[in-house]
SEFIGU-176206 format. One record per residue (C-alpha): x, y, z. Coordinates in steps of 0.02 Angstrom, whole numbers, padded with zeros to 5 digits, always signed. Layout:
N
XYZ/...
***
This chain:
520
+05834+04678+18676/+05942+04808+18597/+05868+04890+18416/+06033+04817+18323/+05989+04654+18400/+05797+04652+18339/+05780+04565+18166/+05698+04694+18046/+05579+04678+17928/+05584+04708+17752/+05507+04892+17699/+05327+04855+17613/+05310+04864+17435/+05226+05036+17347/+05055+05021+17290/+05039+04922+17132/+05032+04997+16975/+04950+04848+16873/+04783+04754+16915/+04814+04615+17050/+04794+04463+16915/+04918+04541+16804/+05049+04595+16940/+05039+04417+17024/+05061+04359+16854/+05219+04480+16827/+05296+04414+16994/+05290+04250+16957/+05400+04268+16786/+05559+04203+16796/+05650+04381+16855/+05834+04387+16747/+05963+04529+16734/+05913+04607+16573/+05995+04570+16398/+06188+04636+16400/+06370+04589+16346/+06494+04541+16489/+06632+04656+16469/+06816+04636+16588/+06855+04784+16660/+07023+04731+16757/+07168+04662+16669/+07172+04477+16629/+07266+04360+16773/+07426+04288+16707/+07517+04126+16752/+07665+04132+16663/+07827+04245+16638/+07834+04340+16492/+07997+04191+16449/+07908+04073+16476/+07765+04105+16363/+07907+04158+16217/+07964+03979+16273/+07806+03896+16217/+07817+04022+16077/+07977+03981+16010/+07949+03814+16039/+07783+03785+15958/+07884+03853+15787/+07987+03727+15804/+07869+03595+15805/+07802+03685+15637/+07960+03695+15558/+08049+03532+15612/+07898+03402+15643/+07755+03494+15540/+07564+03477+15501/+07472+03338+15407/+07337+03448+15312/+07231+03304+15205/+07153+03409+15104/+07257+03428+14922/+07168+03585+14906/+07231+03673+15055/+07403+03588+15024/+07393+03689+14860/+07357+03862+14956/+07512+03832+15070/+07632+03804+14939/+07590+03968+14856/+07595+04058+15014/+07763+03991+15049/+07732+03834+15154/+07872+03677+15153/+07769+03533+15059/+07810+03360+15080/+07675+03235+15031/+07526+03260+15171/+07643+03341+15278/+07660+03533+15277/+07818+03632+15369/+07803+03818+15416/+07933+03953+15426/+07901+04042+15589/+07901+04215+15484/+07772+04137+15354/+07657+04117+15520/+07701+04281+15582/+07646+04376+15421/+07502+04270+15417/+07450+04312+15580/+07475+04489+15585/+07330+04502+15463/+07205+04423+15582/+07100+04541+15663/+07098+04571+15840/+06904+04604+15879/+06746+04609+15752/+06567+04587+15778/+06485+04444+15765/+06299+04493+15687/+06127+04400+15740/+05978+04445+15649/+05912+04554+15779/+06053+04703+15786/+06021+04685+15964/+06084+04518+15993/+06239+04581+15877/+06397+04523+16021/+06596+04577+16017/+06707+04469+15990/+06878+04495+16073/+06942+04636+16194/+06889+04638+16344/+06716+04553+16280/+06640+04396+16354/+06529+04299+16242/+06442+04157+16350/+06379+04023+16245/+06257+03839+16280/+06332+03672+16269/+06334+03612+16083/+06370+03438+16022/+06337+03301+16154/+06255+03155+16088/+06130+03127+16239/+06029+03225+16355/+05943+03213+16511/+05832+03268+16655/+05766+03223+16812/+05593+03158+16752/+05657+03059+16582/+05838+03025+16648/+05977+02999+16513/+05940+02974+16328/+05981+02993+16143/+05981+03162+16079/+05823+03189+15991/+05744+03348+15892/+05605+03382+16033/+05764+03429+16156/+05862+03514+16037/+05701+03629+16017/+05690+03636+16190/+05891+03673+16212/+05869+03816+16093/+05733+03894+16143/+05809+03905+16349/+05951+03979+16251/+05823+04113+16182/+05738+04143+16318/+05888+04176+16455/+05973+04344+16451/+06130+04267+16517/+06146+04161+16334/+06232+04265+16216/+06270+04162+16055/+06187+03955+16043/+06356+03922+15945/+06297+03725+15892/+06168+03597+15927/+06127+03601+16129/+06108+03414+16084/+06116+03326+15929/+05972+03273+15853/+06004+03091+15808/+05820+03047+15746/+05838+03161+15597/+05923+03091+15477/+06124+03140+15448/+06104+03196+15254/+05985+03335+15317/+05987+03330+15498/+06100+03514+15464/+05941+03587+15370/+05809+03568+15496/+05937+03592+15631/+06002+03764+15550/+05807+03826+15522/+05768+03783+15707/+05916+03892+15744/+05871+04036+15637/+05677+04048+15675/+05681+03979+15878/+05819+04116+15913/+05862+04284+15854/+06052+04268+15914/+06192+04246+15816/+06188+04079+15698/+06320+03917+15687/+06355+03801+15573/+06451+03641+15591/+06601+03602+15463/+06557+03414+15409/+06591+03432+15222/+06567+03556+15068/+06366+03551+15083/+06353+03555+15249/+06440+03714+15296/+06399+03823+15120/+06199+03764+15161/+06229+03824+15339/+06308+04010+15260/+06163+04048+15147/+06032+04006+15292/+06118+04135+15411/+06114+04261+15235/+05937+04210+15203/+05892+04241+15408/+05986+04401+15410/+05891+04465+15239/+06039+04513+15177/+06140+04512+15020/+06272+04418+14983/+06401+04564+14958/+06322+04606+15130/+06368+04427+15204/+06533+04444+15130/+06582+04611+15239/+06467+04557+15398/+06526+04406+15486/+06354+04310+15537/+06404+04119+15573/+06519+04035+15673/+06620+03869+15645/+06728+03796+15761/+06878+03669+15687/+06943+03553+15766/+07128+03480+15742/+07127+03294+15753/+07268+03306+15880/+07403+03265+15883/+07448+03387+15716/+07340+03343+15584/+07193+03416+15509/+07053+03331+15423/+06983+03353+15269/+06810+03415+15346/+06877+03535+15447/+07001+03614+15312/+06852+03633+15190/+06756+03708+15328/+06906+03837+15336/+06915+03884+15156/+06711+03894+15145/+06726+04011+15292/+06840+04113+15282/+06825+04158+15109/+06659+04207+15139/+06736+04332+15319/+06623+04221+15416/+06693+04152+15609/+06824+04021+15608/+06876+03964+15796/+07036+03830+15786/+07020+03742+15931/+07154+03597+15970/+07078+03450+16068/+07235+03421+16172/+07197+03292+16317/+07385+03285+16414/+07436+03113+16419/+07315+03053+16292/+07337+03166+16122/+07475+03270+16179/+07632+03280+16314/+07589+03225+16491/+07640+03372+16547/+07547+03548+16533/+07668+03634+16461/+07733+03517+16324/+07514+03503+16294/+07518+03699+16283/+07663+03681+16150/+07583+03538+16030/+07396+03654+16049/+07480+03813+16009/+07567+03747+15847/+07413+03659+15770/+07297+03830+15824/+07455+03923+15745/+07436+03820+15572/+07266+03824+15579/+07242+04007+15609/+07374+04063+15459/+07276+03950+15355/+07127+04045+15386/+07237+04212+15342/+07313+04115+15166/+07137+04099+15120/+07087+04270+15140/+07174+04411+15246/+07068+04481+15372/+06966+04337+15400/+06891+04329+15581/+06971+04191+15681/+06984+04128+15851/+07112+04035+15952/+07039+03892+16037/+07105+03819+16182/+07036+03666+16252/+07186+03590+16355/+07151+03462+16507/+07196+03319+16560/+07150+03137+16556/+07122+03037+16713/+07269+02923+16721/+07191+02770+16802/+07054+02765+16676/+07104+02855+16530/+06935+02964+16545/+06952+03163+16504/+06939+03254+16671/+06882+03440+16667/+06870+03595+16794/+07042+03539+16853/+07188+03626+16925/+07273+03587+16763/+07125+03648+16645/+07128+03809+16738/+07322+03840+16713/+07300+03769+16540/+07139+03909+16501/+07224+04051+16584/+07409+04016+16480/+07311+04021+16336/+07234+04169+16347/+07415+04240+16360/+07443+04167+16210/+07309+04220+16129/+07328+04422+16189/+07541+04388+16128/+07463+04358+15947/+07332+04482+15943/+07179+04358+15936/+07025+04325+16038/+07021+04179+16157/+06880+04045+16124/+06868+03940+16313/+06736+03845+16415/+06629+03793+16548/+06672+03615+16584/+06637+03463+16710/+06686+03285+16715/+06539+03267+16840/+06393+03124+16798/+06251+03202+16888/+06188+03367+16935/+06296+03365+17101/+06427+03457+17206/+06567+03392+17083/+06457+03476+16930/+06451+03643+17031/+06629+03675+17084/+06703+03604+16915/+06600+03745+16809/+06648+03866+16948/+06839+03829+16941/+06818+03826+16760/+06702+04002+16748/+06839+04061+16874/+07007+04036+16762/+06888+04093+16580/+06842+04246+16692/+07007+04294+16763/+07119+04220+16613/+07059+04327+16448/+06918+04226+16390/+06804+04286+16246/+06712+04161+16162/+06638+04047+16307/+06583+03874+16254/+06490+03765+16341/+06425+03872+16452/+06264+03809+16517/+06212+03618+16507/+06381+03524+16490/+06392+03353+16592/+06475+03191+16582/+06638+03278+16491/+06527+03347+16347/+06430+03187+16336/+06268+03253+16377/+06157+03400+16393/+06086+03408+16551/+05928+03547+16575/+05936+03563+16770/+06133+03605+16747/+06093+03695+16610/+05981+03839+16726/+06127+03807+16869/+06253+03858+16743/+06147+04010+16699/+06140+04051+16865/+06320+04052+16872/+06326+04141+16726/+06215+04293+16770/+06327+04299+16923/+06473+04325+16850/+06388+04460+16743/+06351+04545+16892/+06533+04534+16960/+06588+04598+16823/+06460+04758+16828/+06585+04913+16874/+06565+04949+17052/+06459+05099+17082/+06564+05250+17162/+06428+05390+17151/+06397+05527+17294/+06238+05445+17300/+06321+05262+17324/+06448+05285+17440/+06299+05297+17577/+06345+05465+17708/+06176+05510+17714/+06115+05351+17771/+06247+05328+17881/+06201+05468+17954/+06019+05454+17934/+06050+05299+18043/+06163+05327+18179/+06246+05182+18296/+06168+05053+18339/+06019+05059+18193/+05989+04963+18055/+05983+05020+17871/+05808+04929+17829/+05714+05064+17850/+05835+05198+17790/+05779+05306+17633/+05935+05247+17535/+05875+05081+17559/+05712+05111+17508/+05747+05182+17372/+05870+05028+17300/+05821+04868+17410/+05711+04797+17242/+05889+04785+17149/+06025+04830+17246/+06096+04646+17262/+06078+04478+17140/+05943+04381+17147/+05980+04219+17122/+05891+04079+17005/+05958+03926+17130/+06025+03974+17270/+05911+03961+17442/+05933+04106+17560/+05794+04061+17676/+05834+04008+17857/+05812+03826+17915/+05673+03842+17993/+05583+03929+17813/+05672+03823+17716/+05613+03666+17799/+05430+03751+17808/+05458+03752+17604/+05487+03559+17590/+05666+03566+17589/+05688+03603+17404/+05863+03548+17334/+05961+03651+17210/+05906+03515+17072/+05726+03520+17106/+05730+03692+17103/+05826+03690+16918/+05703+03545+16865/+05545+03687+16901/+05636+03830+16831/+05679+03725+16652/+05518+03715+16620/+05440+03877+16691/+05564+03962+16549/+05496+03843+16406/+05313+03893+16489/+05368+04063+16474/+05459+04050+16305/+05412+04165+16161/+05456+04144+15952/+05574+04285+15931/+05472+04380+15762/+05542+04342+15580/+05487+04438+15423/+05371+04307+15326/+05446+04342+15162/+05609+04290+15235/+05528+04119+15339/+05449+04078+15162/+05628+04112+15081/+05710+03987+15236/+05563+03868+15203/+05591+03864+15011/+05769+03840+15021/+05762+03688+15121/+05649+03594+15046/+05731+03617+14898/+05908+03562+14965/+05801+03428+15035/+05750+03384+14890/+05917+03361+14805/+05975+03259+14944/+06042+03356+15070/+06209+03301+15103/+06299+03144+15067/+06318+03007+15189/+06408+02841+15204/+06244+02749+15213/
***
C-alpha cells in the first residue's frame, strides 16, 4: 500500500504543562471559541433592485399619509401634533418629509454598554449581535419534556447565556417565569439578569413601572450616574406594533420612557403574510415598513438621537392551518429585503433565528440554518432568538438551545477573515512534503493542528465503526449532556457588593410598594 493510501495518525500531544488531575480536568471543559463580536466583512446580499425597494419606499409613505397609524396613547398623540403629525381622533397621518427629518436624526451605530466593558457590543455596521430566545411561555428538555415557564429555567436560561462565548446580549426572559407573580415578576426577573450575567441588560415595555424599574436596575448594575445613563445606552426594549398599524399604549410608553432616557428602542412589526398583513411578501414588506417607519420617528420626536432599531419580523402563516411558519423561503426574502431597508434609512437591522419545528429534529436544524443563512448574508445586526427558539417562539428548548450555539460559533468562525499570511499560504509544507505524502506529520501542521479548524459542540466526526463503538450518540443526546455540563461548569460573573446591596435594596422596596399594577 502506497504512503498517500495509509491512514495517518494524529501527531502526539507535547508534554503537559499542568499536573495530570488538573489537565484531565482542563480537557474535559466544554472547549468554546473565546469571547468576541461577529463582524461582516463582505457586503450584505441583496434581493431586490434599487426600484423596487424605492417601490416599497414610496409606497409605505403612502400608507402613512393616506391610511395612517392608530397610536392609543393621548400622550404620544400630543408629541406628534407638535412635531407636525396629521391628527384625527386615534388615528395619526404622516407627511413623508416629517418621517424623513425624523429619521435622519437616528443614529446609524452606538454601543450598547453591559456592566463589564468587556461584554460592551456594536450595534449596527457591519456588527452582529447574537442574542437567546426571550419570551416563550414554556420550556422543555429531554428528561422533564414540555412545561410552564418557571423561575428555576429562567435561571438556568440565563446563566447558559453567561456562560457561552457565542451569546452576546440575553435581550429578554429565555422563558418567562410564570410562578412569580406578574406585579413583580419584572423585579426578580431584572435582578437575575443583572447579577447571573455581566452582558448587556433588557427590559420589557409592559407599562410606566415596568420599564422605568427595569432603567434604574441597569443604572444601579452599571454603578453609574444618572447623567451617565442618560449619555450611555445600557438597556434594550423591543416594541412591538400590534399589526396591522396600530400601536398600543404599552408599547408607546415604553418608547417615550426609553428614548428619553438614550436607552435601545428596537420597532419590530409582527407581520405574519396572510394573517396581519398582505398575502403577499411584498405588500407584508410595505404594511412592516410603515408601522417600523412611525414607530422609529416617534422615537426621534421624543428625543433626537435616540438609539433605535428597525425590526423586521416578516413570515408567513401556514395557509391550511393558520399556524406561523418560520425558516421559510419567504422569511428569508422577507429578512434579507429588510435589511435593505434598513441600510436605505441609515439604521441597524434587528432579525432572528427562527423554527416552526416541535422537537429537536431535522426540521429544527435546517429552519435556524436557512434562517442564520439570510440574517448572515442579508445585513443583520441585532440577532434575536438566537439559541433555544422552538415551536414558533412557544418554547425554550435547552438541547436546541446548545445546537443553536453550535451554529452560532460556526458562523463566527465563517465570518473570521481568511488568513493570507506567508506563513498560511503553506509552500514550505508543500514542499516539506512532496507528492504523494501527507501533511500530518508536516511542521506546519504541527505547529497549528490544535486550532487550525472548528471544533464542533454537536456534530460527530467519528467513523461508523467509532461512532457505533461510542453507543451511537444522537445530536440531541449529545446537546442534552452538554446543557448541563455548561450549568456544571457555570460561574457568577463578580458584582461590587455595595452595588448588589444597592440592587437588593431597591427591590424590596419597589416590592414593597407593590410592584406593578395588575388586572387581578
Amino acid at each position: 500500500m502506497s504512503q498517500s493510501a495509509t491512514r495517518p495518525t494524529p501527531p502526539e500531544r507535547g508534554p503537559r504543562r499542568r499536573g495530570r488531575t488538573a489537565g484531565a480536568k482542563q480537557a474535559r471543559r466544554i472547549q468554546q471559541p473565546k469571547k468576541g463580536q461577529a463582524r461582516r466583512l463582505f457586503p450584505p446580499q441583496t434581493l431586490i433592485s434599487e426600484d423596487e425597494l424605492e417601490s416599497i419606499h414610496r409606497t409605505s409613505l403612502q400608507v402613512l399619509k393616506e391610511i395612517g397609524i392608530e397610536f392609543m396613547l393621548p400622550e404620544a398623540r400630543g408629541l406628534l401634533k407638535d412635531a407636525g403629525a396629521d391628527v384625527r381622533g386615534e388615528r395619526v397621518h404622516f407627511e413623508p418629509e416629517l418621517i424623513e427629518k425624523a429619521l435622519a436624526s437616528a443614529p446609524a451605530e452606538f454601543d450598547y454598554h453591559a456592566r463589564n466593558p468587556e461584554n460592551t457590543v456594536r450595534i449596527g455596521g457591519d456588527w452582529m449581535t447574537f442574542c437567546a430566545i426571550s419570551s416563550p411561555p414554556n420550556s422543555s428538555d429531554l428528561d422533564n419534556g414540555r412545561r410552564p415557564g418557571n423561575q428555576a429555567d429562567f435561571r438556568n436560561f440565563v446563566k447558559l447565556s453567561q456562560y457561552f462565548n457565542a451569546i452576546d446580549v440575553v435581550a429578554g426572559y429565555p422563558v418567562e417565569p410564570i410562578d412569580l407573580h406578574p406585579s413583580t415578576r419584572h423585579l426578580d426577573a431584572v435582578r437575575d439578569l443583572a447579577t447571573l450575567t455581566d452582558k448587556p441588560l433588557y427590559g420589557y415595555s409592559l407599562g410606566i413601572e415596568r420599564i422605568t424599574d427595569a432603567i434604574e436596575m441597569a443604572r444601579i448594575a452599571r454603578g453609574i450616574t444618572h447623567e451617565e445613563l442618560d449619555r450611555q445606552p445600557s438597556i434594550l426594549s423591543i416594541i412591538n406594533t400590534n399589526s396591522p398599524l396600530k400601536l398600543d399604549v404599552p408599547m408607546l410608553q415604553g418608547i417615550i420612557e426609553m428614548s428619553s432616557r438614550n436607552q435601545v428602542i428596537c420597532i419590530t412589526p409582527f407581520t405574519l403574510a396572510g394573517a396581519m398583513a398582505p398575502v403577499t411578501v411584498a405588500g407584508a414588506l410595505v404594511e412592516q415598513n410603515a408601522e417600523a417607519l412611525a414607530g422609529m420617528a416617534f422615537t426621534q420626536i421624543v428625543r433626537p438621537g435616540a438609539p433605535v432599531i428597525y425590526g423586521g419580523f416578516t413570515s408567513n402563516v401556514d395557509m391550511k392551518s393558520g399556524a406561523p411558519a418560520f425558516g421559510t423561503p419567504e422569511y428569508m426574502k422577507s429578512t434579507i429585503a429588510t435589511g435593505q431597508l434598513a441600510r436605505r434609512y441609515g439604521i441597524p437591522f434587528r432579525t432572528s433565528n427562527t423554527c416552526a419545528a416541535n422537537a429537536v429534529d431535522a426540521q429544527a436544524a435546517y429552519e435556524s440554518v436557512f434562517s442564520l443563512w439570510a440574517v448572515t448574508m442579508g445585513g443583520g445586526n441585532l440577532i434575536k432568538h438566537g439559541a433555544g427558539w422552538m415551536e414558533g417562539g412557544l418554547v425554550a428548548s435547552f438541547e436546541k438551545f446548545i445546537l443553536d450555539v453550535d451554529l452560532i460559533q460556526m458562523i463566527k468562525e465563517f465570518l473570521k477573515p481568511l488568513e493570507m499570511t506567508q506563513d498560511a499560504l503553506g509552500f514550505d509544507a508543500i514542499q516539506e512534503v512532496g507528492p504523494g505524502g501527507h501533511f500530518f506529520g508536516a511542521q506546519h501542521t504541527l505547529a497549528r493542528y490544535e486550532s487550525a479548524f472548528y471544533s464542533p459542540l454537536i456534530s460527530d466526526w467519528r467513523n461508523f465503526e467509532q461512532w457505533e463503538a461510542a453507543g451511537r450518540p444522537q445530536a440531541f443526546d449529545k446537546a442534552n449532556a452538554l446543557w448541563k455540563q455548561a450549568l456544571d461548569e457555570y460561574e457568577r460573573p463578580p458584582m461590587d457588593p455595595a452595588i448588589r446591596e444597592e440592587l437588593d435594596t431597591f427591590v424590596e422596596r419597589r416590592r414593597e410598594e407593590g410592584g406593578a399594577p395588575t388586572d387581578f
